[in-house]
N, C-alpha and C positions, 0 to 999 in steps of 0.2 A: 357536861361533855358526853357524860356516859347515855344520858337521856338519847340526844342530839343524833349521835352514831346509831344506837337502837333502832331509833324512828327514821333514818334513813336506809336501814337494813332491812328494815319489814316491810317501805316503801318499796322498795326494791325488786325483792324478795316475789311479791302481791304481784308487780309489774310482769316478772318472770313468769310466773304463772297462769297469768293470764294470756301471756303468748304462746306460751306450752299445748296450754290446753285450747285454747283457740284453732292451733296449727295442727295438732291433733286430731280436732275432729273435723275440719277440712279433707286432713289427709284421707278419712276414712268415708267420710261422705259421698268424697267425688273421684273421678281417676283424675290420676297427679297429670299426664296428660292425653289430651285428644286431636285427635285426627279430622276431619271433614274435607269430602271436597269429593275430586274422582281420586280412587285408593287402588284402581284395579294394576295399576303396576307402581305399586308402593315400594319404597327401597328403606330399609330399617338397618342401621351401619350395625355391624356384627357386632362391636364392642360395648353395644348400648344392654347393660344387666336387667331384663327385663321379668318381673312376678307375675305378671298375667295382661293379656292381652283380649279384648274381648271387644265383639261388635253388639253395641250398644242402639236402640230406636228410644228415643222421644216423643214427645206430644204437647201441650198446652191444651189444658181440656178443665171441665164444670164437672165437681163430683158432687151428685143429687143425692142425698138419703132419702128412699123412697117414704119411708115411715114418719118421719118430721117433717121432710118437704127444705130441708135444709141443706144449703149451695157453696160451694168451695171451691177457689179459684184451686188448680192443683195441677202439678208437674207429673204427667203418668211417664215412668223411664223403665224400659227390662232390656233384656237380653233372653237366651235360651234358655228352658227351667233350671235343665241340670247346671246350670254356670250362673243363677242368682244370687245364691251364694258368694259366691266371688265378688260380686260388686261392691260389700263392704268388707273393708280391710280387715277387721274385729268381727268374728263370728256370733259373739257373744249380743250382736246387736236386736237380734230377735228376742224379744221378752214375752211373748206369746205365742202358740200356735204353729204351723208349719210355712217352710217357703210357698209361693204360690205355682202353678201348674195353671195350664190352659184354660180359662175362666175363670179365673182368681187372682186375686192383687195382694198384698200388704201394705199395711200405712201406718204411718208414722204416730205416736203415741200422743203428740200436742194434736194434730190433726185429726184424731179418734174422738177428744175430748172436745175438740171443738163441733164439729158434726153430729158427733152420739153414734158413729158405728163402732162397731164392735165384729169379734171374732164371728161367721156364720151368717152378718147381715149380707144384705144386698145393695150394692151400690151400682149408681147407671154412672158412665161417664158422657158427656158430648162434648164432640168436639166442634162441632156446627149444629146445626139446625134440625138434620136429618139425619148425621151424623154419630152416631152413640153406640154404647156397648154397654150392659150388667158385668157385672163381676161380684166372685161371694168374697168377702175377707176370710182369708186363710191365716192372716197372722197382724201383730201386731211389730215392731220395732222401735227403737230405740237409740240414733245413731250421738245424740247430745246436743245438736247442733240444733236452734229453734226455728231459724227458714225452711231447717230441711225438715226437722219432724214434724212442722205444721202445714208443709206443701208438696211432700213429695208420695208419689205411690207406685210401688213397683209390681210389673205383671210381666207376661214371659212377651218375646217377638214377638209371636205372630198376631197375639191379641194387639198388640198395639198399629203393626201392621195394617190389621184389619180398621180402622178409625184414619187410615188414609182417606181424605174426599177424592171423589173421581172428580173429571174435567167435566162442565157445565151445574156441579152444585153447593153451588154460592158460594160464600165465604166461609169459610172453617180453618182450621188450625192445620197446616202441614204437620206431616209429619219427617222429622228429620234423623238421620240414621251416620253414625259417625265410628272411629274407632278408638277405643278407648286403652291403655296403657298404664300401668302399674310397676312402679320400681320399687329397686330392691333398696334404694336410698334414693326417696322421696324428694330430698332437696339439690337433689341435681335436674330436676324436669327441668327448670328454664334452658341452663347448657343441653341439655338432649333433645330440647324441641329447634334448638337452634341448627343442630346436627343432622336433622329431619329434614328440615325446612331446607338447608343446605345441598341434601341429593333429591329431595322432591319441592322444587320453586311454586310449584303449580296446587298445595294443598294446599288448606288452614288448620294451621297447629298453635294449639292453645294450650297452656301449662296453669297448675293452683299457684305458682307464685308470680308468675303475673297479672293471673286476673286477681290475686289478693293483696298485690305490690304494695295500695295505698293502707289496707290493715296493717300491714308489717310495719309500713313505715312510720303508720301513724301511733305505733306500740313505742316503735324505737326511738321516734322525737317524744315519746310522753317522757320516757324513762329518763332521758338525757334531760328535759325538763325537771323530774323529779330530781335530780340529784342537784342539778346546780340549783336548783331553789330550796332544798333544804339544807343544801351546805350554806346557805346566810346563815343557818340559826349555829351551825358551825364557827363562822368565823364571828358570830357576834357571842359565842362561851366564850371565844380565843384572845377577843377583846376585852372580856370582863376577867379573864383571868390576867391577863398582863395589867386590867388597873388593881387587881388586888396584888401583884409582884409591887406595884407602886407604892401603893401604903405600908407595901411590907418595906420595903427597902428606906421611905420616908422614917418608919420607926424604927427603923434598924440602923441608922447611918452611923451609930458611935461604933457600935459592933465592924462594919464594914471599915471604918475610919481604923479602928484598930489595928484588923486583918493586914491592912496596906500599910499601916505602920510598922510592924513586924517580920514585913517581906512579901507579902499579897501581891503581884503586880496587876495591874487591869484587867490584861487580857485572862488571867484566873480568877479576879470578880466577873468578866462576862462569863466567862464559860459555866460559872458556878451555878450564874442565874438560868442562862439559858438549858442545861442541864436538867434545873427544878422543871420548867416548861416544858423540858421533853419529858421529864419522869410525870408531871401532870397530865400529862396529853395521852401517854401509851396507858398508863394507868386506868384513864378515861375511856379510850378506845378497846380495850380489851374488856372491860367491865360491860361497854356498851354491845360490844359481840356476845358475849355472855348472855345479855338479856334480851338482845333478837332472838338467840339459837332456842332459846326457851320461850320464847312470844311466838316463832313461827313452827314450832313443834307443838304448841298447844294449838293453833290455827288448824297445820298438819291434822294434828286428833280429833279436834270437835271443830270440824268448818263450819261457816256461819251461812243461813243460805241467803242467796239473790232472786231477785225475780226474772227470770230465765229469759224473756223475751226483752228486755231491755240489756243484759250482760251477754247472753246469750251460755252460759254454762248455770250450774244451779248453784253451787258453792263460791265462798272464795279459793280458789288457787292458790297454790305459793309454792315456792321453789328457791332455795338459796343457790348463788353462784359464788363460787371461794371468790373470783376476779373482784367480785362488786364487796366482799368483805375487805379484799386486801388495800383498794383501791379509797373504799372508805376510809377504814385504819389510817391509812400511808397519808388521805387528804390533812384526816382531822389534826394526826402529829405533827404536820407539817405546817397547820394553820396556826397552833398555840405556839411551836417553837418560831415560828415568825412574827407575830404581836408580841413574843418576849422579848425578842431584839431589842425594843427601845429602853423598856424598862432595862435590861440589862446594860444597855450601853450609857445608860444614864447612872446606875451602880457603880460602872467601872471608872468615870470621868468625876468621880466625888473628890475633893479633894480634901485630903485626911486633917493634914494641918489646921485649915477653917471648920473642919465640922469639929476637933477635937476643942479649938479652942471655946467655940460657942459651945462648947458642954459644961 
């Protein structure tokens, strides 16, 4: 039992973590929500608690390292120099070198390694044919997330600006210009875009928890998955302890035959049994808390790592939630004190006279 509870606490536990840190670096990756469309008479409801607000340019563009001749599909996204910064929520995301300024970009640290730039290189972008811009790396980053730091690279407005095609040259990448929104509690963007969308009908507002709806949900059907399929191994301890209540009681029946001869009435041989099954089960489940808290704090201490572009974080994660303790606990007691019912009611129904006499 105590096994049982353990292994569904560090299941758990692992689950949590993984959406923690998932939603985490979402957060920080991208603004919680955006704007696009015509903004020039934008109405933003006063109650909305807003951390920064910032107009954001895009691109879809090919980053060339001159030096290897090596090609990278890549996401060039900035804003204004002095407000780079601001785009990711975590300052701490620059692991090398300075933000970039007018003819300079930063990139992501999987995307460094896949290319071979580095801090000082030159890298061309195009965004079409005829289409392109140099930029020197000014920095590296760091944001956790493996789409983003293997595709993304940030340079100020106007550079990106500048990689607009004019009308009559050919095909190339638009560039698109939107505005971007940062709260002060992250997980109310979907209600706030809805609030938006509400005095402006004519924009497109997009929020991180809807465009990530089906991650979330596809976290929160794992977990609920996790649980009820490891509570079988639950109810199959809660069955193996009620056939050992069985043998007990089959060896026990003079003892019990006594008891009710003496003044024992039934319903005190059930209760008695069932009593063992609860003091088995809590025994069980408490033991088993015991040895997650200490399996997921050694986790905590020395994480184990993953290969980042399949998990997409580097460690495993973990995070206990008391709910998912108490809710285990409460299952597993629940499970033993109910498969003891039978044994127990088979206890209470012995009848002392017959079993005494066959002694």
């Amino acid at each position: 039992m105590a096994f049982c509870v353990a292994v569904i606490i560090i299941a758990l536990s692992i689950s949590n973590g993984f959406e923690k840190a998932l939603i985490e670096k979402i957060i920080v990756a991208s603004p919680q929500v955006t704007l696009s469309g015509d903004l020039k008479e934008l109405i933003l409801p006063e109650d909305i608690q807003l951390e920064e607000s910032l107009e954001i340019a895009q691109v879809q563009a090919l980053a060339i390292n001159s030096e290897n001749k090596q090609v990278q599909g890549v996401l060039l996204r900035g804003t204004l120099p002095e407000n780079i910064p601001l785009l990711f929520k975590k300052k701490e995301v620059l692991l090398q070198g300075i933000y970039p300024y007018e003819g300079e970009v930063i990139i992501g640290d999987k995307l460094s390694d896949v290319s071979g730039l580095y801090i000082g290189d030159t890298v061309k972008v195009l965004t079409g044919p005829a289409i392109f811009k140099e930029f020197k790396v000014s920095g590296i980053f760091k944001v956790g997330l493996y789409d983003f730091d293997s595709t993304v690279m940030v340079a100020s407005f106007d550079d990106i600006i500048d990689l607009e095609p004019m009308e009559g040259e050919g095909i190339a990448s638009k560039v698109s210009i939107f505005k971007a929104l940062w709260l002060k509690d992250p997980f109310q963007a979907s209600l706030v875009s809805k609030r938006i969308l509400f005095f402006n009908p004519s924009i497109v507002v997009s929020n991180w928890q809807d465009d990530n709806k089906s991650l979330v949900q596809a976290i929160s059907l794992e977990k609920k998955v996790i649980f009820i399929v490891l509570l079988l191994l639950v109810i199959a301890t809660s069955v193996a302890i009620a056939n050992s209540q069985f043998i007990q009681i089959i060896s026990q029946q003079e003892q019990i035959a006594i008891l009710s001869a003496i003044g024992f009435t039934p319903m005190k041989v059930l209760i008695t049994f069932l009593i063992e099954g609860f003091v088995i089960g809590l025994i069980g489940s408490i033991a088993g808390v015991a040895i997650a808290l200490v399996s997921v704090y050694y986790l905590g201490s020395y994480p184990l790592t993953l290969p980042m572009d399949v998990y997409q974080v580097e460690t495993i994660p973990v995070k206990i939630e008391m709910l998912d303790i108490f809710l285990t606990g409460l299952a597993s007691v629940f499970m033993v004190c109910l498969c003891c019912c039978v044994p127990a009611y088979y206890a209470s129904k012995l009848d002392p006279v017959d079993v005494l006499r066959r002694v």
